[in-house]
N, C-alpha and C positions, 0 to 999 in steps of 0.2 A: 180396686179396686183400682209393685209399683208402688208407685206413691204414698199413697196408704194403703188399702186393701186393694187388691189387686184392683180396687178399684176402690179410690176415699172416696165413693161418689158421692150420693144423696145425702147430705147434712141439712143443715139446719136451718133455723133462724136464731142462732144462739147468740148472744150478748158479745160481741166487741167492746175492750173497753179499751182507752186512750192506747197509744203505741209506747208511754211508757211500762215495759215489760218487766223490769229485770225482780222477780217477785220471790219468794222465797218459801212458797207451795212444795213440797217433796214428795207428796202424793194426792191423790182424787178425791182425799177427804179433808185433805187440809185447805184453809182458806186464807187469801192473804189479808194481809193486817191493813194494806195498804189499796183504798177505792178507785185506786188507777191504775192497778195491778192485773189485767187478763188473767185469773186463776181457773182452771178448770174445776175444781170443786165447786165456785160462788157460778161458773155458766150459767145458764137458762137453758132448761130443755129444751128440743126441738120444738119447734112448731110451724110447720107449713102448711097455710089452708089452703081451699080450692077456692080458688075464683069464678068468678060468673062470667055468661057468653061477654058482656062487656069489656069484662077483665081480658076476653079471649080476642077482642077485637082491635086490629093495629089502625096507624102503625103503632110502635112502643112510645111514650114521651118522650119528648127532646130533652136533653141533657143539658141543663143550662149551663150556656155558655164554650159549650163543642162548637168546635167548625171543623169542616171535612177539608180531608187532603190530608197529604203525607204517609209516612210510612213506620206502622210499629215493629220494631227490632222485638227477637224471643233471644235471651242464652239460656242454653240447659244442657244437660249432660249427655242423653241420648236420645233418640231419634224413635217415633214410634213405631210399637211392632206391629199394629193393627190398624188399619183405618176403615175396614169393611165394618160398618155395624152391628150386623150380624158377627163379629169377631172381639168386638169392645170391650172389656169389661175392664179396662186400666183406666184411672180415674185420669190420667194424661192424657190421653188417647182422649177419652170423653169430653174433656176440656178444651183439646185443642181443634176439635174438632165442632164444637158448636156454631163457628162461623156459616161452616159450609152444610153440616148434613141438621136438617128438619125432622121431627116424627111427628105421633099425633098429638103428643100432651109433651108440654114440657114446662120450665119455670121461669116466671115474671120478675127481673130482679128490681128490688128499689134501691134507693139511694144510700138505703142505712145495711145493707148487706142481707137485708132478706128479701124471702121468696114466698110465692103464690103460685099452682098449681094451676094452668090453664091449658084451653086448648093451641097447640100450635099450628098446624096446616088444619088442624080440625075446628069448628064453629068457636066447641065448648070442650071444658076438660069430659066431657061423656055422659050418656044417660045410663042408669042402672037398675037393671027390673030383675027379680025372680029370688030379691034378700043376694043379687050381687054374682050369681050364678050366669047374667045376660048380662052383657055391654055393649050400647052402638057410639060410636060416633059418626057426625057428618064432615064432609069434607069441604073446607069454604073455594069460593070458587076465585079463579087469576093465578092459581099457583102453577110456577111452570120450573120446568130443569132446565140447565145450565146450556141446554140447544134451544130452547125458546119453545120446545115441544111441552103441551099441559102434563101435572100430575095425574095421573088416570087410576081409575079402582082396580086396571090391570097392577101398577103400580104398589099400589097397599096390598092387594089379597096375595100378589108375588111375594114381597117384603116378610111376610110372616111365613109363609108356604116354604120359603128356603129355610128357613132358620132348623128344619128339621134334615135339612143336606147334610151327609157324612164330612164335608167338608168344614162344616162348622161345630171348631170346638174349645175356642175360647170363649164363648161370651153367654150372657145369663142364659137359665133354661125355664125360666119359669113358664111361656107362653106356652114351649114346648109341655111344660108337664101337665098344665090346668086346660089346654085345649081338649074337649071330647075330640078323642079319636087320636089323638096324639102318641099313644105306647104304638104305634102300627103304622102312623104314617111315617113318606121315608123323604118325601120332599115331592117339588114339582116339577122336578125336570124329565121327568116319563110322563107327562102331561095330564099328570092325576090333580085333585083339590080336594085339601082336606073339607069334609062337610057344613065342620065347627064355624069356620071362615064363611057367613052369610053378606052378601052384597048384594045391596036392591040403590037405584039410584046412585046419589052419589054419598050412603050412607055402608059401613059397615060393620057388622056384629060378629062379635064373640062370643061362641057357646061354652061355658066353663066345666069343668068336671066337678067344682067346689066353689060356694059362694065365697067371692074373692070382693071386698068391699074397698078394698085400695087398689083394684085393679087398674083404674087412672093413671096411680104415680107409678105402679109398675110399668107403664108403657112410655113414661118419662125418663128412662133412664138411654144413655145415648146407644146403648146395644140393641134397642128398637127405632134406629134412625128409617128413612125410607129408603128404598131401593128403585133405581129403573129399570124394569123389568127387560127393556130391549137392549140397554149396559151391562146387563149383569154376564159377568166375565166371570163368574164361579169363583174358584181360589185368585188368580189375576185381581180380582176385584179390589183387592186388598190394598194394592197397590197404586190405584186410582179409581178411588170413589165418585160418582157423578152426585154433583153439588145441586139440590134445592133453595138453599141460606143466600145471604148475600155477597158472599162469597165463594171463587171456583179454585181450585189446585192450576196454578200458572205454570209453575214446576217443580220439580224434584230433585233431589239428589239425597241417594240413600245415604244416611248414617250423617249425612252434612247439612244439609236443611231443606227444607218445604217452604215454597212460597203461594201465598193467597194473591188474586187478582181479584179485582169488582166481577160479579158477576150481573150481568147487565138485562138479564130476565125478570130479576127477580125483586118483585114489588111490593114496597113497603108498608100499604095499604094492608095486606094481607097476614103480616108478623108483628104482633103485640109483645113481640120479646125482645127482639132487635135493630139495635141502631146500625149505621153502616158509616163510619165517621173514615177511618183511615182510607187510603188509596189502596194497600197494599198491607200486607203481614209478611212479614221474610222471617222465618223462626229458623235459629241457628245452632247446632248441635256438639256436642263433645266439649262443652267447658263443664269444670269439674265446679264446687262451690267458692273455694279461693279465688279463682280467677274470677269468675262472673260476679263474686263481694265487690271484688279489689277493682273491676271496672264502672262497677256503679258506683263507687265511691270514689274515681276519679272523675267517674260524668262527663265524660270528651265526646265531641262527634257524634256519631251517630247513637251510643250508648246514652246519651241523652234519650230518644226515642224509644229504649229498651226497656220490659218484663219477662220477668222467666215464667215459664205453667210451673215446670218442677223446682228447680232449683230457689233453694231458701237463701239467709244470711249464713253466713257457713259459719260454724262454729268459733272456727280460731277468730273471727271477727265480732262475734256478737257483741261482746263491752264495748270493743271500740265504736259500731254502728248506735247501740242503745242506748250508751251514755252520752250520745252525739247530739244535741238538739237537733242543731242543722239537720243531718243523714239521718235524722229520726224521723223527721217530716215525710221523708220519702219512704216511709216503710208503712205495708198492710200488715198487720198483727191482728191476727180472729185465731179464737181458741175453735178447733175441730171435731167433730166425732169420731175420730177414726180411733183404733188404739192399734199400734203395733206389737206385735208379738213374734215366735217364734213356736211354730207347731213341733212336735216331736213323731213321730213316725211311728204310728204305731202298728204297724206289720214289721217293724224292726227293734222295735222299744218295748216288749213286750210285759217286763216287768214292773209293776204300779211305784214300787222302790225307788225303783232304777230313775223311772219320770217323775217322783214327790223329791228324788235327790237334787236332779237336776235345777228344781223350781227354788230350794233351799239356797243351792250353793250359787245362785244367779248374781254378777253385779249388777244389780240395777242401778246403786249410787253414782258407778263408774261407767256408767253406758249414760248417763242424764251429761255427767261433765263432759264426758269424749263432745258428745249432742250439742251442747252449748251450754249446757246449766238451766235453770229452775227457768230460765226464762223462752222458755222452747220445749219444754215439756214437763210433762207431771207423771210421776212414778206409779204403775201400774198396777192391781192386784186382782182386776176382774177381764174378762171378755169384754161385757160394756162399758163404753165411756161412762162418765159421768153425765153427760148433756143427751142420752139417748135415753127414750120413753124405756122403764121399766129396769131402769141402773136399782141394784143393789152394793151398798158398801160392806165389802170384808174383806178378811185377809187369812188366808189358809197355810201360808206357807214363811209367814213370822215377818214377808219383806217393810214392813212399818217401821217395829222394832229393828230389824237390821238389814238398812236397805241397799248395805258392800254387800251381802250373804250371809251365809252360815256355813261354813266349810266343814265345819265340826258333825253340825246335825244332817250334813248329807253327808261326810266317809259313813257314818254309824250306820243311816239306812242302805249305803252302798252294803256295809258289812255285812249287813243282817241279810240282806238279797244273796251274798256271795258273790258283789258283781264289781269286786275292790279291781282296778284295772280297765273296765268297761269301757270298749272303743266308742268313741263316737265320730261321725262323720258330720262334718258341717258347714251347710253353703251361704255364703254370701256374695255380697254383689261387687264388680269392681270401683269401686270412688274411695279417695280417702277415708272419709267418715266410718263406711263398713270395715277398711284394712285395718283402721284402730279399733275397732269396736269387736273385730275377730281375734284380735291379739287379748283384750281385756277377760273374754269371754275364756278363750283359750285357760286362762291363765287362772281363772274362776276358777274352773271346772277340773282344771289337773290337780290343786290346790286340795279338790273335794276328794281323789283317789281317780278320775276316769284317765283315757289316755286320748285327747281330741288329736283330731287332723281334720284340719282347715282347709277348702277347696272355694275358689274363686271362682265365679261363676260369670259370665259376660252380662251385664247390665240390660242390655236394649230386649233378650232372650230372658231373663231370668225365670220369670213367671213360667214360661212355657214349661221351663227347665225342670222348677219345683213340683208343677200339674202334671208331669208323668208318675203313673203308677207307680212305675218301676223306677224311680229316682237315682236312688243310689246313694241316700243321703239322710241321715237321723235327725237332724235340725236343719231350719233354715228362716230366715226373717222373710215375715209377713206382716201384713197389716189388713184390715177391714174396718170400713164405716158402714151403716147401715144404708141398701141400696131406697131403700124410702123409709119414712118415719116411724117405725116399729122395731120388735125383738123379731120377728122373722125372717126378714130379711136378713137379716146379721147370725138366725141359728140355720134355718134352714140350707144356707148354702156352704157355709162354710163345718156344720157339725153335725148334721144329719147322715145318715150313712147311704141315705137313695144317693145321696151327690156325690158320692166316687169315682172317679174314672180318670180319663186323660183329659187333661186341659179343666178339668174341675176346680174347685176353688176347697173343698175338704181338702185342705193339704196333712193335717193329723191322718187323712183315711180314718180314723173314728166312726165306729159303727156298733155303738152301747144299745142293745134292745129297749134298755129303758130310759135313755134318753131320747131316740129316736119317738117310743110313744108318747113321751113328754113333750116332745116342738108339735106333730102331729093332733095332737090336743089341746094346746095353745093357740095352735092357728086357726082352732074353730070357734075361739071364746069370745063373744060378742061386745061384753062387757069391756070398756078400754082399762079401766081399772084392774077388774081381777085379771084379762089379759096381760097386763105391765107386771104383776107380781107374780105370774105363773114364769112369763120370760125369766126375772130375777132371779126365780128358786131354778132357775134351768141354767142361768150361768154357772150358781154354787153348785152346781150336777157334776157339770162337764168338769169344774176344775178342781174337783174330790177325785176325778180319775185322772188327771194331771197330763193330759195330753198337749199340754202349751205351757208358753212360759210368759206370761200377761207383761210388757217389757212398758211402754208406756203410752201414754195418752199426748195430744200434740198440740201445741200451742205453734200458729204460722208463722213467719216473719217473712214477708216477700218485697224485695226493693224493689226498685224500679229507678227509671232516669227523670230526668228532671224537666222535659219537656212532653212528658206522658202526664195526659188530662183523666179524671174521673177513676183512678184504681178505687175499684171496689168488689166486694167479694159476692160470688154467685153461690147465694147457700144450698141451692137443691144441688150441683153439681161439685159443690169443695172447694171452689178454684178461683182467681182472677176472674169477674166477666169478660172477657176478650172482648164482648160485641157492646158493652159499652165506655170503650176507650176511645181517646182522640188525640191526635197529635197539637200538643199547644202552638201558636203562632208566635 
């Protein structure tokens, strides 16, 4: 949501505890012994509320003890593949982009790493009439783009009206699916409007096909940023987004770095979410996790001033960072929603054997240590985190009891299928981390009877890579956090069988009749409670047909340099706040 799911987007407010990590959790149900220990088992579920028009009114609080100027440095591995809104749905991409692109709702961060639901260029997070079937917001007024020309309702009713272009096929579909009228409409560049799309003043409504009562934080997510209707360069767009934030794209250089300049329209008055402290953002591309460790822990120069979005403590360093007082200081440690996984292909995987062998013979023990060890993640056995509304704990495929595999108990079911030899094709991405973790996995799986072949896949593409149909590939690592605070967000896009296609996020392709009426009827359940346990009984569904291999759950570690003010985590988006950092004096 990349990084975690193709988008780790919308997380939490889940409990951080101290940065010392090094804990000895093995999986989502174990807790650690020790109360300074970040375990994903002991987290706190989600919890983001909505805020009031107040809460929706800037500018954001001052950051005690910020002072502006300077320039924050990014290292990270690669370079985004989207920046059109409408294209989003990589939780990097969403992150790195908060500076510059605005929607109508987005999230309040505090101090302590959580979030509130307000509105952003809108009054208030939305009014909701009809049991959640009708949504307006209003639009507050001074908001202007990056030419000093006003946001306009041309503006917003455009912003959603493209999201139905053939051209866009990366990023969430929900508006598209819940808008009446939406199976028909094709966009509005032949100068049609969809109906659903109501604008009177400077207010605009949504007509829904389904009473959607989180519709709010669905419109928080950065894949409904705005658009300017007279900018909008179609596919082009991609490539230079027009900035409402307070910040503009200065310049570019693909694959090598993106730099942010002050955008000088844009008034703080108007944004209850954002500070605007540094001079400048220069984010910098293609360090792998060794090098970008190994330069914040020498702290020279300008790496002083430096945060990565993506890039963690890399592995081969973790002891030495976390057993570091000093280098420990300088490290964000929040336990995450996301869980990564690896889906299995099931227009090529067709055998139920074939996928319960796979999930047997899995290292997980040896994909935790490749990772860094217990202190970076928690071993996995469900779809849901443990920190997401409606987690149930179990374990169907013995990985508790034996979390190297079971080599034994997948050749037998291999046997019993007839599928002793069974090819598998499988993608991952280029970085260190992945080339060992392809080799451990390889080595699993042949162990079990299959006969893998391993294919490298280009990092900055991948996702793209994974979201065709037509792949060419029986496994591949993924990740997903939930895009707002529920189990639908996390079933419907990813395991529902409506969500197939190109650029989709179903990467299983899984299309269970009875699990599809299972999320379908979940998402009409009113009650938050028996809602939460219908989602749970809908993870044990999915992973009885064993269309993934639940790999783990994430614990953060993100350094930074030593002359960067206020890192703190933005729970509705997963990531570093960017907008509220400062260059120290």
């Amino acid at each position: 949501m990349s990084f975690s799911r193709r988008n780790f987007m919308i997380a939490t407010g889940v409990a951080a505890a101290s940065t010392t990590v090094l804990s000895a959790c093995s999986s989502g149900s174990k807790s650690s012994t020790d109360k300074n220990v970040p375990s994903v088992g002991d987290a706190k579920t989600m919890n983001i509320p909505v805020g009031t028009k107040a809460d929706s009114t800037g500018p954001a609080p001052e950051v005690p003890g910020a002072v502006k100027g300077g320039t924050i440095y990014g290292l990270d591995q690669f370079d985004m593949d989207h920046l059109d809104p409408a294209q989003i749905y990589v939780s990097t991409e969403g992150a790195i982009t908060r500076p510059i692109l605005r929607g109508l709702t987005g999230y309040k961060v505090d101090d302590k790493g959580g979030a509130t639901l307000v509105g952003d260029v809108a009054t208030d997070a939305g009014t909701m009439k009809d049991g959640g079937k009708t949504w307006s917001f209003t639009i507050k007024d001074g908001i202007k783009w990056e030419d000093g020309s006003d946001l306009s309702m041309d503006d917003v009713r455009h912003t959603f009206e493209r999201l139905f272009a053939s051209f866009v096929t990366e990023g969430p579909r929900y508006v598209q699916q819940w808008l009446v009228g939406g199976d028909k409409y094709k966009g509005p560049y032949d100068g049609k409007h969809i109906d659903s799309l109501e604008v009177s003043g400077k207010t605009i409504t949504f007509h829904l096909t389904e009473p959607r009562t989180d519709f709010n934080f669905t419109l928080g997510m950065p894949g409904y940023g705005l658009v300017n209707k007279k900018q909008d360069t179609k596919e082009k767009y991609d490539k230079r987004p027009f900035a409402l934030g307070p910040y503009k794209i200065g310049d570019r250089q693909i694959g090598k770095s993106l730099t942010y300049v002050r955008n000088e329209h844009w008034d703080p008055k108007t944004d209850s979410m954002r500070n605007a402290y540094p001079d400048k953002y220069l984010f910098q591309f293609g360090f792998e996790l060794v090098a970008s460790t190994d330069r914040y822990i020498s702290d020279k120069g300008n790496d002083q001033f430096t945060v990565s979005i993506f890039n963690e403590v890399a592995p081969e360093r973790t002891a030495q960072v976390l057993t570091n007082a000093t280098l420990k200081k300088r490290v964000l440690t929040q336990v995450d929603t996301v869980t990564y996984y690896w889906p299995i292909n099931m227009t090529r995987i067709k055998d139920l054997k074939v996928r319960q062998a796979i999930n047997y013979a899995w290292p997980h023990l040896q994909l935790q240590t490749i990772g860094g060890g217990p202190a970076t993640s928690a071993i996995a056995t469900t779809i849901l985190s443990p920190v997401t509304p409606g987690y149930q704990k179990f374990d169907l495929y013995g990985t508790d009891k034996k979390p190297g595999g079971d080599p034994v108990k997948a050749k037998a079911l291999l046997k019993e299928a007839g599928k002793i030899g069974q090819k598998l094709v499988i993608a991952y991405q280029a970085s260190d981390t992945a080339v060992k973790s392809a080799v451990a996995i390889k080595n699993a799986l042949e162990a079990a009877g299959f006969q893998v072949v391993n294919k490298q896949v280009d990092k900055s593409t991948f996702y793209t890579q994974i979201g065709k149909i037509d792949n060419g590939y029986d496994l591949f690592a993924a990740g997903w956090s939930p895009d707002w605070p529920n189990g639908y967000s996390v079933f419907y896009p990813c395991w529902s069988g409506k969500n197939i296609g190109d650029g989709r996020s179903n990467y299983a392709q899984l299309n269970d009749p009875t699990i599809n009426k299972a999320i379908d009827a979940a998402a009409k359940i009113a009650d938050t409670t028996a809602a939460n346990k219908a989602w749970g009984d809908i993870d044990r569904q999915i992973m009885e047909l064993a269309p993934v291999v639940p790999d783990y759950h994430k614990i953060r570690n993100w350094m930074y340099g030593s002359k960067v003010g206020n890192v703190v985590y933005d729970a509705g988006n997963t990531c570093i706040a960017l907008c509220k950092l400062y260059v120290k004096k």
